[in-house]
C-alpha positions in Angstrom: 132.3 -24.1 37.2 133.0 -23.6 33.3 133.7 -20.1 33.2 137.5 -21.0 34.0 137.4 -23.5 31.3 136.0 -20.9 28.9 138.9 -18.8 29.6 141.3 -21.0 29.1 139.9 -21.9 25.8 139.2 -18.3 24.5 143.3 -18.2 25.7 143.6 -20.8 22.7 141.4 -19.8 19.8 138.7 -17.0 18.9 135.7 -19.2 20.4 132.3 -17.8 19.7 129.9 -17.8 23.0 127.8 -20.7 20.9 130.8 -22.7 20.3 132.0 -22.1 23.9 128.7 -23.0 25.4 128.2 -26.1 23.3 132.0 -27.4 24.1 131.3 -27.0 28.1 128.4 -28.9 28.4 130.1 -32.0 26.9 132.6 -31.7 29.8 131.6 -33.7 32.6 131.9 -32.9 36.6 133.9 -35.3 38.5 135.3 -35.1 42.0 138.2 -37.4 43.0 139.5 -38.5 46.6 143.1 -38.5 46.9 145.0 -41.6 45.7 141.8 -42.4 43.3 143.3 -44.0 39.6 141.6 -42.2 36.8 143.4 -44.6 34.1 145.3 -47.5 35.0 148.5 -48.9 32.6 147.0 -51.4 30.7 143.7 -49.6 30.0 142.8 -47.1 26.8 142.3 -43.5 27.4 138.5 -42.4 27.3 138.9 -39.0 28.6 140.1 -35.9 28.6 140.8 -33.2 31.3 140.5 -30.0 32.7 141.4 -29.8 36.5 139.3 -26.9 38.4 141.3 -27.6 41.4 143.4 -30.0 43.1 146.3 -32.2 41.5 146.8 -35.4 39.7 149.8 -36.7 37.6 150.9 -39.2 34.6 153.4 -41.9 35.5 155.4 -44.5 34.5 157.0 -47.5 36.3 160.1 -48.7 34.4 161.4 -51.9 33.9 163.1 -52.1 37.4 159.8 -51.0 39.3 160.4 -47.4 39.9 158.3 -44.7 39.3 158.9 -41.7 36.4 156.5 -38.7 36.5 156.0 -37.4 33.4 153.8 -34.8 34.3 151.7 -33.3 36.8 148.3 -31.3 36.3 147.1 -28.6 38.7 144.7 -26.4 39.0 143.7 -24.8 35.8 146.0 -27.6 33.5 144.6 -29.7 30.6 145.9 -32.9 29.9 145.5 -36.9 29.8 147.4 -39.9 28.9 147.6 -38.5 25.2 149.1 -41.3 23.6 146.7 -44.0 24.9 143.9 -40.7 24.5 145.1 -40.1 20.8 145.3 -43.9 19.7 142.9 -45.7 21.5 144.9 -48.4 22.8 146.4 -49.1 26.1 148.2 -46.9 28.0 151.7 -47.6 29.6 151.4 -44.6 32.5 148.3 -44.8 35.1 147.0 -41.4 36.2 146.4 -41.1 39.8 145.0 -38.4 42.1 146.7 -36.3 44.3 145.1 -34.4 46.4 141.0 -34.4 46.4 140.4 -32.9 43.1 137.6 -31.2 40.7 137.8 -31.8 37.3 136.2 -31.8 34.1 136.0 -34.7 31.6 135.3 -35.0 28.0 135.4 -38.1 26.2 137.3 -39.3 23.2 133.8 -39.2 21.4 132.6 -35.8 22.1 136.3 -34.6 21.9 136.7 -35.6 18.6 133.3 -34.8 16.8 134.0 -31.3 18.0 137.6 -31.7 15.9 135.1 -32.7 13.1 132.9 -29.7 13.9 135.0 -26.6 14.9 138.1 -25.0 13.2 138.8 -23.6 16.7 138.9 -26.8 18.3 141.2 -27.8 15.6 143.1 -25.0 16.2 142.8 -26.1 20.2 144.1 -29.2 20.1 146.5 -28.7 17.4 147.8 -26.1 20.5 147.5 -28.5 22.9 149.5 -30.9 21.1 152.4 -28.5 20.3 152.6 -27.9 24.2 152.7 -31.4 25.1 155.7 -31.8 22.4 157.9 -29.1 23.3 157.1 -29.8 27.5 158.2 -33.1 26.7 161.0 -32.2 24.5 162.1 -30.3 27.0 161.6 -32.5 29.6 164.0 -35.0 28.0 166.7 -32.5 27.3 166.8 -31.4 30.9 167.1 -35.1 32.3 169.9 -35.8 29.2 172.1 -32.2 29.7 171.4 -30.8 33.2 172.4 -31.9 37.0 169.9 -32.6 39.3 170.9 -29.6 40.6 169.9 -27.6 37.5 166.9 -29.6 37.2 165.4 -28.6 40.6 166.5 -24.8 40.2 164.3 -25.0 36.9 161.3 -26.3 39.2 161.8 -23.9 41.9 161.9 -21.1 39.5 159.5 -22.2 37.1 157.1 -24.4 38.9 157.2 -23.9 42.8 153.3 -25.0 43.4 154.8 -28.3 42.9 157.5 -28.1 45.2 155.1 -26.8 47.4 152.3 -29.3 46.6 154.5 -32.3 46.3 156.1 -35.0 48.2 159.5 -35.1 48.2 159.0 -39.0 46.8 156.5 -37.6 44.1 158.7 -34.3 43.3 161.9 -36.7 43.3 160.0 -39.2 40.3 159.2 -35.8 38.4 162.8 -34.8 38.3 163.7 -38.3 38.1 166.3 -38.5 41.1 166.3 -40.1 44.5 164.9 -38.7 47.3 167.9 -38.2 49.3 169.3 -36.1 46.4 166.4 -34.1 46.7 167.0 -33.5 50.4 169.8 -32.4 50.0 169.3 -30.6 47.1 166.5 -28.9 49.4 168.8 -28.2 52.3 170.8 -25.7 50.1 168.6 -23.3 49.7 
């Protein structure tokens, strides 16, 4: 169940096998029914993920009740509510389940005193966080420059699991469009 987590970290940093093996066990099992909340707006960020299979995603509702998807995780991804994770205070997104999911947790505890600990977890998470900025960087350019059009082209090319995974409802609050758009957008091709 860890070795795919190992991988992915040794992808990261030059992990020893006794740095590896004590970061794994302080990631927890956890299995997840679809439509389950891992963290709901309002509520601080204990955890931290790694998704062995299945799907879940981070989300906002804006001010006139819609949903935003800022990101989804499948199998293989890392990731969390990092803001609420990283500051310990509420978060503004909920994460929610997908499909029935495998995951591993750590906590903000046990993820931190390994930042205290290891230079490669450091080096990890200093990774991580570079990834989350330029996905979201990214993200925001694409809604600010590019058609919805463009935008779904990008996912199709880039991304097609979730296309495939998706709802069109979900897939429309990821590229942030309505779901007729995405119809049609869908009946081009």
């Amino acid at each position: 169940m860890t070795d795919r987590l190992k991988i992915l970290l040794k992808m990261f940093a030059d992990f020893g096998a006794d740095e590896l093996e004590e970061i794994v066990r302080l990631f927890n099992p956890k299995s997840l029914k679809k439509n389950d909340v891992l963290l709901q707006e309002g509520k601080i960020c204990k955890e931290f993920y790694f998704i062995l299979n299945g799907c879940i995603r981070t989300y906002f509702i804006d001010k006139n009740g819609h949903e935003k998807t800022r990101y989804i995780m499948l199998d293989n991804h890392i990731g969390t509510a990092l803001t609420s994770f990283i500051s310990q205070k509420p978060s503004t997104e909920t994460i929610e389940v997908l499909e029935d999911t495998h995951l591993l947790a750590i906590t903000y505890c046990d993820f931190y005193m390994l930042n205290a600990k290891y230079d490669n977890w450091k080096y990890f998470y200093q990774r991580i966080l570079e990834m989350a900025y330029s996905f979201q960087t990214n993200k925001i350019e694409h809604l600010v420059t590019l058609t919805a059009q463009q935008r779904y082209n990008i996912v199709l090319k880039e991304n097609p699991a979730l296309i495939q995974r998706l709802s069109n409802r979900l897939l429309a609050t990821y590229l942030d469009i309505r779901e007729e758009t995405l119809s049609r957008l869908k009946s081009r091709k």
